[in-house]
mmCIF file of the N, C-alpha and C atoms, coordinates in Angstrom:
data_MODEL
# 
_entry.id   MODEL 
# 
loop_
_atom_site.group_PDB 
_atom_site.id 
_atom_site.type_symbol 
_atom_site.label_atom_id 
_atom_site.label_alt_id 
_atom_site.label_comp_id 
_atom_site.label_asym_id 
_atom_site.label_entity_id 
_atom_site.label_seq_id 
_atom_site.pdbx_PDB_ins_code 
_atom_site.Cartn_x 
_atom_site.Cartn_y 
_atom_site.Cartn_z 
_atom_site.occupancy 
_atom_site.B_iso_or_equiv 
_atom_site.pdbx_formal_charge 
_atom_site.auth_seq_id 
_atom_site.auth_comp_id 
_atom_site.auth_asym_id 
_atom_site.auth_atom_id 
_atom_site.pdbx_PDB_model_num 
ATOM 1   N N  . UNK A 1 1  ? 0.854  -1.183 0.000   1.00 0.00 ? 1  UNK A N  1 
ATOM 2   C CA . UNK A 1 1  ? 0.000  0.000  0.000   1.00 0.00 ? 1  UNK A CA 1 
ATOM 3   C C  . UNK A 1 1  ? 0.893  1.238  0.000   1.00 0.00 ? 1  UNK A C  1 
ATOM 4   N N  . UNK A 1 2  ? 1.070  2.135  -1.018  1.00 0.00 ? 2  UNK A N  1 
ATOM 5   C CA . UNK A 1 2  ? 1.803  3.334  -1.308  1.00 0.00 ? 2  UNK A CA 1 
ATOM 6   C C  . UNK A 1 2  ? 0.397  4.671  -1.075  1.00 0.00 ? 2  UNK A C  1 
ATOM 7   N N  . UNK A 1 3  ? 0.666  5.572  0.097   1.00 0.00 ? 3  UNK A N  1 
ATOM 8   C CA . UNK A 1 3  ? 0.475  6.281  0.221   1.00 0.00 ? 3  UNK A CA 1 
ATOM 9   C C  . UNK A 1 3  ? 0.934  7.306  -0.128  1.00 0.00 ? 3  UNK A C  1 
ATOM 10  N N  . UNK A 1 4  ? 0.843  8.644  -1.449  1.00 0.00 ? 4  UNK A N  1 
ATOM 11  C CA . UNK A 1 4  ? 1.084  9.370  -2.087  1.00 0.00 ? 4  UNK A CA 1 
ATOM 12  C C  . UNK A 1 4  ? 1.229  10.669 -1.658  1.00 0.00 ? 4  UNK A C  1 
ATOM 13  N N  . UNK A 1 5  ? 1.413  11.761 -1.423  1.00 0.00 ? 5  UNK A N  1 
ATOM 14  C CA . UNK A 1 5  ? 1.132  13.409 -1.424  1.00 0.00 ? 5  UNK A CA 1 
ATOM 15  C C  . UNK A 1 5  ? 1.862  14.092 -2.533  1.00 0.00 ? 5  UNK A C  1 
ATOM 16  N N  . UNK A 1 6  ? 1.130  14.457 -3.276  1.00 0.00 ? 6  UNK A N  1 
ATOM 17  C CA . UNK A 1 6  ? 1.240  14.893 -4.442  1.00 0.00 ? 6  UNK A CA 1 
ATOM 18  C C  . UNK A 1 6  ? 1.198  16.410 -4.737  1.00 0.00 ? 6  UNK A C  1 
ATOM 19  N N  . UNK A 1 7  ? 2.397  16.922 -5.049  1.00 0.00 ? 7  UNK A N  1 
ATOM 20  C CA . UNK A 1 7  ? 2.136  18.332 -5.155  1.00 0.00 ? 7  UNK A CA 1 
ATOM 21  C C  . UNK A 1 7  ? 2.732  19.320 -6.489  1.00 0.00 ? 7  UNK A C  1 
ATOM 22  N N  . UNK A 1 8  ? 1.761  20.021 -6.780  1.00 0.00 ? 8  UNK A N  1 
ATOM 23  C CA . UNK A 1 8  ? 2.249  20.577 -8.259  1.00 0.00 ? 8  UNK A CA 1 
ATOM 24  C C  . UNK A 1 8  ? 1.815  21.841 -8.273  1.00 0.00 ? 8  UNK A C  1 
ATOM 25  N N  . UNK A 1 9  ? 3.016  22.663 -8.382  1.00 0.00 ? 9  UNK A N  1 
ATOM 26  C CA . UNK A 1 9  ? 3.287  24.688 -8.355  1.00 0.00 ? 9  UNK A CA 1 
ATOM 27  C C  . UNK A 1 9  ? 4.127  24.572 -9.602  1.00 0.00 ? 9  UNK A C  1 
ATOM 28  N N  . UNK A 1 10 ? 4.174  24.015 -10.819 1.00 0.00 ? 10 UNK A N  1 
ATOM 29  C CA . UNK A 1 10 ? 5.193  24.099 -11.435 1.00 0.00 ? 10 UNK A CA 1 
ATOM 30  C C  . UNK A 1 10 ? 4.291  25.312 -12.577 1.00 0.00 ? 10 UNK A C  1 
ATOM 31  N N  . UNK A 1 11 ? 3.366  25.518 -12.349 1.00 0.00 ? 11 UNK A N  1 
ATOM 32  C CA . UNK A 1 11 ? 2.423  26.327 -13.504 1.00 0.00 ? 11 UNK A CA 1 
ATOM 33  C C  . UNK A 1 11 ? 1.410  27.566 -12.641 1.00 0.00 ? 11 UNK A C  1 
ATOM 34  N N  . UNK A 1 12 ? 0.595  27.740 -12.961 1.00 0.00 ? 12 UNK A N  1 
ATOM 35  C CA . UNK A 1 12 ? -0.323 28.756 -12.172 1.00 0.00 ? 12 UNK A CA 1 
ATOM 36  C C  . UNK A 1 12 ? -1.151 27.766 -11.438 1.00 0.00 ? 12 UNK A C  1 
ATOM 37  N N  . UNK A 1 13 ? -1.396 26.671 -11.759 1.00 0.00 ? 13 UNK A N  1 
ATOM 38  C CA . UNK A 1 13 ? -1.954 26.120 -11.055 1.00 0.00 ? 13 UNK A CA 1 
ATOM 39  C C  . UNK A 1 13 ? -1.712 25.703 -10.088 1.00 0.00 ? 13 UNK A C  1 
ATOM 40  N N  . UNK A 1 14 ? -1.760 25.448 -8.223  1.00 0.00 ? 14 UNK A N  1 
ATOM 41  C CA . UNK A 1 14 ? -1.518 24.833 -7.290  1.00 0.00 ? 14 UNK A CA 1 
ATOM 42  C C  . UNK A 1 14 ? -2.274 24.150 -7.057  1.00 0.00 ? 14 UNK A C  1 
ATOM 43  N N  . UNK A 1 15 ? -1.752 22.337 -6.850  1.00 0.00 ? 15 UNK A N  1 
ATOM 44  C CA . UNK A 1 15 ? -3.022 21.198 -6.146  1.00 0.00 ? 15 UNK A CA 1 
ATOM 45  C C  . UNK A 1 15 ? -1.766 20.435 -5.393  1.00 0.00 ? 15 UNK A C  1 
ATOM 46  N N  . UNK A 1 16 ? -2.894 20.309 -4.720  1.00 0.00 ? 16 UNK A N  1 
ATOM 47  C CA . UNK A 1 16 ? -2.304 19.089 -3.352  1.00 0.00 ? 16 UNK A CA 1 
ATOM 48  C C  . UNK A 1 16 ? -3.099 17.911 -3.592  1.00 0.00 ? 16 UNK A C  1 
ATOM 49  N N  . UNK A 1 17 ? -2.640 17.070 -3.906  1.00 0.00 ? 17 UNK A N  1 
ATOM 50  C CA . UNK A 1 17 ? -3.790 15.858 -3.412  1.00 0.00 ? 17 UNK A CA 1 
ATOM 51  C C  . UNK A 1 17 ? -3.067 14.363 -2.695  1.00 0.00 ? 17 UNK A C  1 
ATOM 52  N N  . UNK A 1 18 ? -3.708 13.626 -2.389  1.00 0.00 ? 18 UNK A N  1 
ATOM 53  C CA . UNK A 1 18 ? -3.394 12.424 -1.598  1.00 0.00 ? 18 UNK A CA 1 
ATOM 54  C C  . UNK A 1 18 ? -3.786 11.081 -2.585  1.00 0.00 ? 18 UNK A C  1 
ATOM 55  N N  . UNK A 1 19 ? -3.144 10.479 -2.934  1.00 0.00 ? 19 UNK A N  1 
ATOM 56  C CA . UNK A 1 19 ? -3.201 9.117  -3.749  1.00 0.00 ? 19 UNK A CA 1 
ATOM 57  C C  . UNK A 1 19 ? -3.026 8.103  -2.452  1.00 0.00 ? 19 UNK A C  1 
ATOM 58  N N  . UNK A 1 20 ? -3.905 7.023  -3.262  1.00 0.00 ? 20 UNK A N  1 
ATOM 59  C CA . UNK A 1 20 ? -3.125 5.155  -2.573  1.00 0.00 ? 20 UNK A CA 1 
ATOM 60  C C  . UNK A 1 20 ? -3.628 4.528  -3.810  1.00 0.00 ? 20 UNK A C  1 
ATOM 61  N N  . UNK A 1 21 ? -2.542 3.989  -3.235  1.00 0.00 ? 21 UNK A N  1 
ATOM 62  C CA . UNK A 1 21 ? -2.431 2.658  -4.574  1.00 0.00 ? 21 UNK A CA 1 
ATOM 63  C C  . UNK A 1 21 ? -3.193 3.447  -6.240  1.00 0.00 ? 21 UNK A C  1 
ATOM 64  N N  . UNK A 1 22 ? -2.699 5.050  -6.487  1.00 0.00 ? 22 UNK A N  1 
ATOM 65  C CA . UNK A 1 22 ? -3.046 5.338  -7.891  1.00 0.00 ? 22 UNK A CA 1 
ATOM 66  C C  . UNK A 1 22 ? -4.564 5.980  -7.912  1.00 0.00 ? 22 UNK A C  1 
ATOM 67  N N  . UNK A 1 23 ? -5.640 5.754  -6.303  1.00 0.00 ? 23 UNK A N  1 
ATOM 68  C CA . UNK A 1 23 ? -6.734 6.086  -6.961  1.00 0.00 ? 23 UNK A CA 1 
ATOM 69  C C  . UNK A 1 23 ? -6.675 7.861  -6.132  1.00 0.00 ? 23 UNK A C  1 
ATOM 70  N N  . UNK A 1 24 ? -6.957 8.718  -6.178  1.00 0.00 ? 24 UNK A N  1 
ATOM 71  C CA . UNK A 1 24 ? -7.245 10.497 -5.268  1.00 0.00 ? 24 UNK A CA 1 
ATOM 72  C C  . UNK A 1 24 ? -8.212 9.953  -4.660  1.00 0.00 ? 24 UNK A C  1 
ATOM 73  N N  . UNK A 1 25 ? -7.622 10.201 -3.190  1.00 0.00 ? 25 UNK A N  1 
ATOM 74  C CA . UNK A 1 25 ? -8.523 10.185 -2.504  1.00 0.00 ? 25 UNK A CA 1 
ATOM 75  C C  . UNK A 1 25 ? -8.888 12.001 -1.605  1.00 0.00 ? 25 UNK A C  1 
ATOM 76  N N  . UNK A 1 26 ? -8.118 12.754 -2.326  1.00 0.00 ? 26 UNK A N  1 
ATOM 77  C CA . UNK A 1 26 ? -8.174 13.904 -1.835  1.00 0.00 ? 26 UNK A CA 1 
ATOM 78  C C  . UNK A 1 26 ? -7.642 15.117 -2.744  1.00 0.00 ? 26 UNK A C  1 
ATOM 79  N N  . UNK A 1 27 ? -8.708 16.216 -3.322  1.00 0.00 ? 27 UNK A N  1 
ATOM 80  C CA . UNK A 1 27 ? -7.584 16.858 -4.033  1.00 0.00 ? 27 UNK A CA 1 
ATOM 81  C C  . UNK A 1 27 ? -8.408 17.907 -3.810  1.00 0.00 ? 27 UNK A C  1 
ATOM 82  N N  . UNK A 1 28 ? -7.220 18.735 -3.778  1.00 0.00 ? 28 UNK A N  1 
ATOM 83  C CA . UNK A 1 28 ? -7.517 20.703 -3.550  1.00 0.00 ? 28 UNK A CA 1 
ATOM 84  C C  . UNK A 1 28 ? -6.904 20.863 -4.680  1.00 0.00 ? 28 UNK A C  1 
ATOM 85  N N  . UNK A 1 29 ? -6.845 21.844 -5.185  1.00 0.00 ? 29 UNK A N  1 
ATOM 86  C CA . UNK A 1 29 ? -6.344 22.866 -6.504  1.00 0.00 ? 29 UNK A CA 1 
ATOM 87  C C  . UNK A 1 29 ? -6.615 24.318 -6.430  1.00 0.00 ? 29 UNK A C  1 
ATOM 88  N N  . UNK A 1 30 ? -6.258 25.107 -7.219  1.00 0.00 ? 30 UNK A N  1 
ATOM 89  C CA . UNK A 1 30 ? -6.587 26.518 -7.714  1.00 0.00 ? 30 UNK A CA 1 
ATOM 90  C C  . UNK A 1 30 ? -5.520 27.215 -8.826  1.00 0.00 ? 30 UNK A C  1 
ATOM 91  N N  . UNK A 1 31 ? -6.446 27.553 -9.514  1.00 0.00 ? 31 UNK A N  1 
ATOM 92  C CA . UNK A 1 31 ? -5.500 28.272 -10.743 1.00 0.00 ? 31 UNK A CA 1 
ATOM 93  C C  . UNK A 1 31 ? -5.364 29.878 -10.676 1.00 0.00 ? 31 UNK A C  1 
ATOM 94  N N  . UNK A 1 32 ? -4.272 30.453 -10.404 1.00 0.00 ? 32 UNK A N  1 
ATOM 95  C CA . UNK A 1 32 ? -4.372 31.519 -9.658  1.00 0.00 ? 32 UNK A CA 1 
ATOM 96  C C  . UNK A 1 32 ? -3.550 32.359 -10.722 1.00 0.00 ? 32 UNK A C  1 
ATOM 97  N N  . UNK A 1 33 ? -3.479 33.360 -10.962 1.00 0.00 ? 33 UNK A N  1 
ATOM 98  C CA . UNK A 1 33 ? -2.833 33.774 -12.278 1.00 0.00 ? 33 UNK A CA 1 
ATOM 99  C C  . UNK A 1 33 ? -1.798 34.840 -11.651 1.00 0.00 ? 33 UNK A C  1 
ATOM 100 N N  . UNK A 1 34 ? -1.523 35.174 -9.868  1.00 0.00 ? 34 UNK A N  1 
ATOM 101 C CA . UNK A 1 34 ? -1.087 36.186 -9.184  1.00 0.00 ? 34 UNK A CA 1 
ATOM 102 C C  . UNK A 1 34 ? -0.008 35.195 -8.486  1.00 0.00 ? 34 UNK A C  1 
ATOM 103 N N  . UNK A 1 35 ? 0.448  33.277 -8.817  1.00 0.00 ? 35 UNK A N  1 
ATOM 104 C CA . UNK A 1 35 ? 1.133  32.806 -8.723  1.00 0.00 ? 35 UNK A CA 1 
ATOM 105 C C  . UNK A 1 35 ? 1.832  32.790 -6.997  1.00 0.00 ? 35 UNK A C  1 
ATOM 106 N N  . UNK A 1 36 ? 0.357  33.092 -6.000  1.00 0.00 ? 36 UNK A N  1 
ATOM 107 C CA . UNK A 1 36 ? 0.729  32.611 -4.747  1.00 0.00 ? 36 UNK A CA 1 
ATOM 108 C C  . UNK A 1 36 ? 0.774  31.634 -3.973  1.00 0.00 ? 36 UNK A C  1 
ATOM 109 N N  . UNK A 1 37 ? 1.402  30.266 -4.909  1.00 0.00 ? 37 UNK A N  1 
ATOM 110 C CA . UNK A 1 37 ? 1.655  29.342 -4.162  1.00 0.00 ? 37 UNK A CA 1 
ATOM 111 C C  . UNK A 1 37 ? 1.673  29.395 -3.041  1.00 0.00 ? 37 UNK A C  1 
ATOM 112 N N  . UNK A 1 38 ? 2.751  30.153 -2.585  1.00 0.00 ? 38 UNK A N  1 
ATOM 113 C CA . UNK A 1 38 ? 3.517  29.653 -1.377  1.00 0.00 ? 38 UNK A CA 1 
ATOM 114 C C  . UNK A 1 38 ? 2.896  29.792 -0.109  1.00 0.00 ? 38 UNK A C  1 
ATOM 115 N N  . UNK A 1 39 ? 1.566  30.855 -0.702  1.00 0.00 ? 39 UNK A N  1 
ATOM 116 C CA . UNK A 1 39 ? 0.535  31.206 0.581   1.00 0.00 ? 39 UNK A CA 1 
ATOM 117 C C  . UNK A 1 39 ? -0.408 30.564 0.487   1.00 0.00 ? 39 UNK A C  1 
ATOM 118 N N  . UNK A 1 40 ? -0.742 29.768 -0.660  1.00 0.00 ? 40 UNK A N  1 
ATOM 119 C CA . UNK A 1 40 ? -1.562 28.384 -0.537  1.00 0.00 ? 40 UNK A CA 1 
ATOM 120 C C  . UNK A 1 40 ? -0.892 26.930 -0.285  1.00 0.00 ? 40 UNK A C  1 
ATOM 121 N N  . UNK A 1 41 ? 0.024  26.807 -0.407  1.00 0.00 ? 41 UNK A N  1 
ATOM 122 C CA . UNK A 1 41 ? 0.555  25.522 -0.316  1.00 0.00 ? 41 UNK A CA 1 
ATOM 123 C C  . UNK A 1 41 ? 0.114  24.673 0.858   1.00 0.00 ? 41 UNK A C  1 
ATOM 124 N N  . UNK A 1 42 ? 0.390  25.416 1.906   1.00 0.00 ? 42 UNK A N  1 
ATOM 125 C CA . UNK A 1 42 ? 0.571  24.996 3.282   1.00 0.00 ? 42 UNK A CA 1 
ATOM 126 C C  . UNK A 1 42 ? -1.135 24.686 3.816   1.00 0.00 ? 42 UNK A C  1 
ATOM 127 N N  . UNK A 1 43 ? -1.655 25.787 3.938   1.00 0.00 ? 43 UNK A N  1 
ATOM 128 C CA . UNK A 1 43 ? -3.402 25.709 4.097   1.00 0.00 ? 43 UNK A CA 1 
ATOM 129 C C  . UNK A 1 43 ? -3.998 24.206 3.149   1.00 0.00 ? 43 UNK A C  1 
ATOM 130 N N  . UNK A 1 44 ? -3.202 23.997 1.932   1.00 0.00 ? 44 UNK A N  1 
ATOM 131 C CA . UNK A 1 44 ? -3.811 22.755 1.192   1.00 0.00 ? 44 UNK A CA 1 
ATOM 132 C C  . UNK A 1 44 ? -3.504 21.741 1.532   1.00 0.00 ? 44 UNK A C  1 
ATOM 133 N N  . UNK A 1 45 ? -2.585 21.529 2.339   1.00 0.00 ? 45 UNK A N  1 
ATOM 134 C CA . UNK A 1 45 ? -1.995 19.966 3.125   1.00 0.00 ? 45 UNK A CA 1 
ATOM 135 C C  . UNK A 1 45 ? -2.355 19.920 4.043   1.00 0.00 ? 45 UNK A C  1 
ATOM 136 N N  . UNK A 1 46 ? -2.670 21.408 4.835   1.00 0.00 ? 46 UNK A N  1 
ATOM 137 C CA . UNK A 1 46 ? -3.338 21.418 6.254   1.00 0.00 ? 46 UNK A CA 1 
ATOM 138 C C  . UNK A 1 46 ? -4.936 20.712 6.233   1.00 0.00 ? 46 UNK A C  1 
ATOM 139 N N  . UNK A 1 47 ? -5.390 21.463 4.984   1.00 0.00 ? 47 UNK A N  1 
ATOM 140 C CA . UNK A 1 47 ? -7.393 21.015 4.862   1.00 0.00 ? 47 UNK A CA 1 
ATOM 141 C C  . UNK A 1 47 ? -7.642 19.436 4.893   1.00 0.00 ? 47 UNK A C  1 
# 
């Protein structure tokens, strides 16, 4: 059983989500065009 946290800021878009075994069992996102990851990142692993 591979438990995942998955995270992608490489674009405007920021998502967090949680995989097992390949299926989301959890996903936040937002496409933000003002590129504030870094003040969403944290709040999205926290939720």
């Amino acid at each position: 059983m591979a438990i995942i946290l998955n995270i992608e800021t490489a674009t405007k878009n920021c998502s967090v989500s949680i995989a097992n075994n390949g299926a989301v069992l959890v996903l936040k996102e937002l496409n933000d065009l003002n590129y504030s990851h870094a003040e969403k990142l944290h709040p999205f692993i926290n939720a």
